[in-house]
C-alpha positions in Angstrom: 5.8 -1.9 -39.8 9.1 -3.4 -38.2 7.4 -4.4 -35.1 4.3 -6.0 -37.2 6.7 -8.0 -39.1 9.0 -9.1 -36.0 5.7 -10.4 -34.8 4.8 -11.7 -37.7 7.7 -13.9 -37.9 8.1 -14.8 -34.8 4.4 -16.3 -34.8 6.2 -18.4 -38.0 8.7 -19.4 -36.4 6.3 -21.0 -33.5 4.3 -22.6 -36.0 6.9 -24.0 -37.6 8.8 -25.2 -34.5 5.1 -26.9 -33.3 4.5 -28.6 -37.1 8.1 -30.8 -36.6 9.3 -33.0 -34.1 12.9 -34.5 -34.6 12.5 -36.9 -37.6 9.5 -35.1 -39.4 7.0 -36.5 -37.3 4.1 -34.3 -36.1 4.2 -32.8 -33.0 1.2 -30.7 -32.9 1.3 -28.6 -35.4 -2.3 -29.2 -36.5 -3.6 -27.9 -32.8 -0.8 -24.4 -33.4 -2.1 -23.7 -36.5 -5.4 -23.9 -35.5 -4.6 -21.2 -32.2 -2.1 -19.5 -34.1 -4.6 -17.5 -37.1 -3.6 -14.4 -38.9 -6.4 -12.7 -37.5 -5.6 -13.2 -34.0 -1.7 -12.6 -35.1 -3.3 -8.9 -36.4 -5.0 -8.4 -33.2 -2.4 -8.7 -31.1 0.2 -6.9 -33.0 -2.4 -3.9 -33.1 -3.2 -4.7 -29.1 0.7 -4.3 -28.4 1.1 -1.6 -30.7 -1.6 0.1 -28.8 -0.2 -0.1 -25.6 3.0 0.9 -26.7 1.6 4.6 -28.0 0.2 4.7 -24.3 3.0 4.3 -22.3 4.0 7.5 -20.4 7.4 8.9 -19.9 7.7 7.4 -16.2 7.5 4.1 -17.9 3.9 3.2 -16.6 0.6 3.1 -18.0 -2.4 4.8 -16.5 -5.3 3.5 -15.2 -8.2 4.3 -12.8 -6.9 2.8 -9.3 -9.5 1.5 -7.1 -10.8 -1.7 -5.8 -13.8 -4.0 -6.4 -17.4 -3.2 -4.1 -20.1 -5.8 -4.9 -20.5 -5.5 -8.6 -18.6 -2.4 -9.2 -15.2 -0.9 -9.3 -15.1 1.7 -6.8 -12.4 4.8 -8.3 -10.1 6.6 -5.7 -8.0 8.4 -8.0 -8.8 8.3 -12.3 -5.8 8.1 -14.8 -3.0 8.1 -12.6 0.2 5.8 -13.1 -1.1 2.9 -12.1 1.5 -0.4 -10.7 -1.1 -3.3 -11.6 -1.8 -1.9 -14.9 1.7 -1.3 -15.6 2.8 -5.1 -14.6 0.0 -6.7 -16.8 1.1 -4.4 -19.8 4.7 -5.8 -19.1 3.6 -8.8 -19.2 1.7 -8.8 -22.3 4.9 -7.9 -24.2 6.7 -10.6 -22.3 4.1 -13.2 -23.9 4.9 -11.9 -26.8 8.5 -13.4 -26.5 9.6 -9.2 -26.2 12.7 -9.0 -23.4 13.9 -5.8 -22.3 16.4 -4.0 -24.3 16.0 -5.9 -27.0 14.2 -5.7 -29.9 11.0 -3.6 -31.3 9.6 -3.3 -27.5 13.0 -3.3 -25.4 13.3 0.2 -24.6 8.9 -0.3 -23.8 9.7 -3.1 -21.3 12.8 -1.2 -19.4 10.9 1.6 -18.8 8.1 -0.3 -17.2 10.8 -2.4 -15.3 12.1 1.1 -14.0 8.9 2.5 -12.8 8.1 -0.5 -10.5 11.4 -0.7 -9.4 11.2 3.1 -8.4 8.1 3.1 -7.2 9.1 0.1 -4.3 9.5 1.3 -0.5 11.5 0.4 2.4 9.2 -2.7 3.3 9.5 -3.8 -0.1 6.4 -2.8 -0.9 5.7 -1.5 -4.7 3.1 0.5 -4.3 2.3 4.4 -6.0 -1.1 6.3 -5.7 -2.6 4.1 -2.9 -2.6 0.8 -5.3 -3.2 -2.5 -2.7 -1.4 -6.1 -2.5 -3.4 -7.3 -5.8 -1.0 -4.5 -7.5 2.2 -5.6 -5.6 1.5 -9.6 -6.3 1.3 -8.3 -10.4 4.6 -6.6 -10.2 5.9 -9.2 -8.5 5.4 -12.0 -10.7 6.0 -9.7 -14.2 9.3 -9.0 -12.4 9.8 -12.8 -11.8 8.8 -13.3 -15.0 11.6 -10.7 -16.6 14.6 -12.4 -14.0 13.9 -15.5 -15.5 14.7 -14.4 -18.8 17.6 -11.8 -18.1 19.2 -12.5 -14.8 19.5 -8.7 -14.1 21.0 -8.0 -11.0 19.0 -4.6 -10.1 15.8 -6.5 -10.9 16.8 -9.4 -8.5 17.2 -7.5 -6.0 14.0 -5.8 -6.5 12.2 -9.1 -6.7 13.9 -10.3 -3.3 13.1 -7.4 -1.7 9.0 -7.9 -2.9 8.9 -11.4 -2.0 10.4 -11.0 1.3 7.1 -8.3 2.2 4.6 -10.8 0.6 6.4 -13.2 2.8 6.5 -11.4 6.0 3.0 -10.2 5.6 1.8 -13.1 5.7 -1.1 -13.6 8.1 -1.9 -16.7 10.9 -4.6 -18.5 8.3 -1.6 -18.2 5.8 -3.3 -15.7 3.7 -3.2 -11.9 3.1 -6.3 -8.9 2.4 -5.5 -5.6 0.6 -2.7 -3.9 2.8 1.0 -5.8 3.7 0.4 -6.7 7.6 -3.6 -7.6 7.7 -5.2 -10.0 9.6 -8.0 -10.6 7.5 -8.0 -13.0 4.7 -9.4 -13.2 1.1 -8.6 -15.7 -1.6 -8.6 -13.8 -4.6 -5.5 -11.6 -2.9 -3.8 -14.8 -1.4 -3.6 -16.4 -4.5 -1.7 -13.7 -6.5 0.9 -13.9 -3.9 1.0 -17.6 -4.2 1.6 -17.0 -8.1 4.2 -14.3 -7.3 6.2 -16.7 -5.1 6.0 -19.5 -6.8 7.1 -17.8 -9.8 10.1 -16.3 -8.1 10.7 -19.5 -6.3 11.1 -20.7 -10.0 13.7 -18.4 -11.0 15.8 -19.4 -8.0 14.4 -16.5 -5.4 14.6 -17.2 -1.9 11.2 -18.1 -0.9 10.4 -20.5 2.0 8.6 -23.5 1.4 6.5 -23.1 4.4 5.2 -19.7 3.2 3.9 -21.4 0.0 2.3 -24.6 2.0 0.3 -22.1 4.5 -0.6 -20.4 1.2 -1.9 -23.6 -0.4 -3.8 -24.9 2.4 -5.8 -21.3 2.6 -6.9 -22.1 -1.1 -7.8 -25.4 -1.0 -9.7 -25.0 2.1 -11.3 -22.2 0.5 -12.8 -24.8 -2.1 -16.6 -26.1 -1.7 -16.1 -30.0 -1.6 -18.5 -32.4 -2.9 -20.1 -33.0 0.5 -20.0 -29.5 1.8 -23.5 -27.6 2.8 -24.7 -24.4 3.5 -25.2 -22.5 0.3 -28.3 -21.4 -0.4 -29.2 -22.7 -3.6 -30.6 -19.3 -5.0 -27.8 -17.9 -3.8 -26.4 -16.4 -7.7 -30.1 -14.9 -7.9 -29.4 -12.8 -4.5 -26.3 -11.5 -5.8 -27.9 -10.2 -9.1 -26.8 -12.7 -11.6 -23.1 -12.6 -11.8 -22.3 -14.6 -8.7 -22.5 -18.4 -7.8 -21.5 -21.2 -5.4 -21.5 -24.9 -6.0 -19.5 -27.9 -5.6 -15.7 -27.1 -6.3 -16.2 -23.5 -6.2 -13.4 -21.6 -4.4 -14.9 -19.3 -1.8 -13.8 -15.4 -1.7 -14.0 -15.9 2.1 -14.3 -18.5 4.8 -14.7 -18.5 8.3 -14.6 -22.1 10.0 -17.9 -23.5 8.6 -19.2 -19.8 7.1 -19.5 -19.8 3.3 -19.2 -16.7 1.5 -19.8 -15.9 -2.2 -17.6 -17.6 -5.4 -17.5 -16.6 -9.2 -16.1 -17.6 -12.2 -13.2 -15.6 -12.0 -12.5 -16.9 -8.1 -12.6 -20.1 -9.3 -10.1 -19.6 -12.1 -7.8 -18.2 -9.8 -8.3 -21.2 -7.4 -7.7 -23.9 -9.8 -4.5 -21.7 -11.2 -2.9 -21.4 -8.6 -3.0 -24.8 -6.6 -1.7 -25.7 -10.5 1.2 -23.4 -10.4 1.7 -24.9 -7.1 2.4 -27.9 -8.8 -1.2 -29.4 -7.0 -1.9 -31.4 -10.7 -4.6 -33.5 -9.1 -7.3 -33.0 -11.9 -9.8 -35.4 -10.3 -9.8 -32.9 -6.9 -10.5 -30.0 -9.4 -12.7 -32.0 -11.9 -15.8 -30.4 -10.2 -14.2 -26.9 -9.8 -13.3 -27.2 -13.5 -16.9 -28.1 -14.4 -18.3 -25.5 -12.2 -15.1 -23.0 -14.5 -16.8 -24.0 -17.7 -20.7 -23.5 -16.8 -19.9 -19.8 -15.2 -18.0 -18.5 -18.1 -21.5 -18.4 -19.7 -22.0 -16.2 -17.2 -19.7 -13.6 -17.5 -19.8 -13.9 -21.4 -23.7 -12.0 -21.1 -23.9 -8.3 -22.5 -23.9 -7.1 -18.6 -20.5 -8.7 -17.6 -18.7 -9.0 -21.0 -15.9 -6.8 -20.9 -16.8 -5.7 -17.0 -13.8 -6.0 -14.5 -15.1 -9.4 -13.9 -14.4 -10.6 -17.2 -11.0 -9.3 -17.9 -9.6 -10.5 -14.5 -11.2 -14.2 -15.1 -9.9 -14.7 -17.9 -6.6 -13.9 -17.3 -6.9 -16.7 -14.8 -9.3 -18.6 -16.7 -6.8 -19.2 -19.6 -4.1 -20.4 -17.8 -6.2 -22.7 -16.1 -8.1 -24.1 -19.0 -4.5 -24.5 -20.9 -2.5 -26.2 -18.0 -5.3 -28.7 -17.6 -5.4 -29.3 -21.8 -7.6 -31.5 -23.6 -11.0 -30.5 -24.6 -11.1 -28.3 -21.3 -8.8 -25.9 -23.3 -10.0 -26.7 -26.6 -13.6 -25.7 -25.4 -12.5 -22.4 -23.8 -10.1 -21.6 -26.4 -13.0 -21.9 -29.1 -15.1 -19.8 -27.1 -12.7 -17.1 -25.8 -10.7 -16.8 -29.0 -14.3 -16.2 -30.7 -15.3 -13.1 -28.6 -11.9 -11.5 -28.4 -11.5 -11.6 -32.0 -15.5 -10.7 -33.2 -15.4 -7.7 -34.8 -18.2 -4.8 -35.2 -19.7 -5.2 -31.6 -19.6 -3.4 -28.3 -17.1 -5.6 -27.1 -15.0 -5.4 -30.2 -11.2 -4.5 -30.6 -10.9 -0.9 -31.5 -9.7 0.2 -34.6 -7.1 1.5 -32.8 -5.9 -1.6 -30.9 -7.9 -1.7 -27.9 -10.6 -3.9 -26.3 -12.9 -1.7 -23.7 -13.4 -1.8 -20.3 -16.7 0.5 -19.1 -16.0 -0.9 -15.7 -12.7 -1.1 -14.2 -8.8 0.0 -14.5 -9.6 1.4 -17.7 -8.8 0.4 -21.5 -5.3 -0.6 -20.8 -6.2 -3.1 -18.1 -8.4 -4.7 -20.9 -6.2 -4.4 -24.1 -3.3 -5.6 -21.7 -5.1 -9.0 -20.2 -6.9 -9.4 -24.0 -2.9 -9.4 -25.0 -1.8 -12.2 -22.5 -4.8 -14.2 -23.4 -4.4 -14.5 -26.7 -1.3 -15.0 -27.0 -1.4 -18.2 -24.7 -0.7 -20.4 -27.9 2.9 -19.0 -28.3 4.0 -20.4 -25.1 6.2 -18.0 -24.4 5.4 -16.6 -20.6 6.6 -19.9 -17.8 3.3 -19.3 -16.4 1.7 -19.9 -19.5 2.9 -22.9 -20.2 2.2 -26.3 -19.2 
């Protein structure tokens, strides 16, 4: 009940701050209350409490590690402590405006804080039952995330230590692929390390600025301008439905004038990260944004909703759609807010606090990116703000 009604307040407090600018006037307020409903207030107070019960005495949270094949999540090892996992559920609490040792979820937070931190090697490299750079970019940034707000020493250190591998790893195109050290490139992996460093950047990290340019230039080069050919135009029929390509589309892979497959969640990740980048030039991504918008349709049918696809675009997908504002963000907004919150589906919120995950990491995955999602409105996370 305590940590209901800390939430609970602290969602008052937002609203409250959001209804007044100085001299009574308006400043929002309308557009928070609107975002800010009780029933989304109860879903995420049962989501967190949900992931709280969950938490193992190591401090992590498990989940099914394995990586992406076609359209399926490939398992190596089931319910195991899991680092990605274990970053996003961090971070879910952080959007909550939770800080470690403080509060109804500080002792949560410290514990997770301490598993990463243990679980990073030599190289710099947080890594624990064969989890890949995706998992090490996630801890990365959640750590950022927590310097930012508590200047701890230990977790600077930490942090310095992961940026400096995501920085030396960094191949000749100015990308990175699953393992520290690869020569091959993909964009969904080069653009969570892009977040991580620009989010430790932020926090005054030591990250060079030519590590982030290289970065950038592999994502916006993996973009399909207007002009570009060389997609067949079938080409979401060949890959069963869930992918697509089209005008600003960002490309998994590219080799010189090759074109390889995009997605909705690709995209999202494109756009959000040239936008954390502080690349704000909306007329660049107007096509990728439109492109955004028609292939969340996609991934909103009964075969992808709640699919690893899903989860991991819209965690992109929000931040995305709420950097670039307007009616992008009130469009989304309406529509994501409306299937996260549905109730008596297959793709409802448990009565226990969780939204599923059939394929994937597992339930906490889901419950944790559900979690960051919808709690985009408070504005609490730096990368969830504009």
């Amino acid at each position: 009940m305590r940590r209901r009604s800390a939430l609970r307040l602290l969602a008052g407090a937002l609203l409250a701050a959001a209804a007044l600018a100085p001299g009574g006037r308006a400043r929002g307020g309308d557009d928070v209350a609107r975002e800010i409903t009780p029933r989304l207030i109860s879903a995420v107070e049962r989501g967190l409490e949900f992931l709280a019960s969950q938490q193992q005495r190591d401090g992590s949270w498990i989940g099914s590690v394995g990586f992406k094949l076609n359209q399926d999540y490939t398992v190596q090892e089931n319910d195991v402590p899991h680092v990605g996992v274990t970053a996003l559920c961090g971070m879910a609490f952080l959007a909550g405006g939770h800080l470690p040792d403080r509060g109804a979820y500080g002792v949560v937070l410290s514990r997770a804080i301490d598993f990463l931190v243990k679980h990073q090697n030599d190289q710099g490299f947080i890594t624990h039952r064969q989890s890949r750079m995706y998992d090490h970019a996630f801890a990365t940034l959640f750590l950022a995330e927590v310097f930012g707000q508590t200047e701890s020493n230990e977790v600077r250190a930490a942090l310095q230590r992961a940026i400096d591998l995501i920085k030396n790893s960094q191949n000749p195109r100015g990308s990175w692929r699953y393992q520290p050290f690869a020569l091959e490139s993909d964009m969904s992996i080069t653009v969570c390390q892009l977040m991580a460093l620009r989010a430790a950047r932020n926090v005054g990290i030591r990250v060079p600025a030519e590590t982030i340019r290289r970065a950038v230039e592999y994502v916006n080069d993996s973009q399909v301008k207007g002009g570009d050919q060389g997609w067949p135009p079938d080409f979401s029929d060949v890959q069963e439905g869930y992918y697509a390509l089209g005008p600003g589309a960002f490309r998994y892979q590219y080799q010189d004038e090759d074109v390889s497959r995009s997605s909705f969640a690709l995209t999202a990740a494109g756009i959000t990260s040239l936008y954390h980048a502080a690349q704000y030039d909306t007329r660049a991504l107007g096509d990728s944004l439109e492109f955004l918008t028609e292939q969340m349709r996609r991934v909103s049918r009964p075969e992808w909703r709640c699919h690893y696809f899903y989860w991991y675009g819209h965690y992109y997908a929000c931040q995305a759609m709420f950097i670039t504002g307007g009616r992008w963000w009130e469009n989304y907004w309406r529509t994501i807010s409306g299937e996260l919150l549905e109730t008596g589906t297959a793709f409802s919120q448990s009565k226990e606090g969780a939204w599923p995950n059939p394929v994937g990491p597992g339930r906490n995955f889901s419950t944790a990116v559900a979690c960051i999602v919808l709690q985009v409105p408070f504005r609490y996370l730096p990368i969830l703000q504009r």
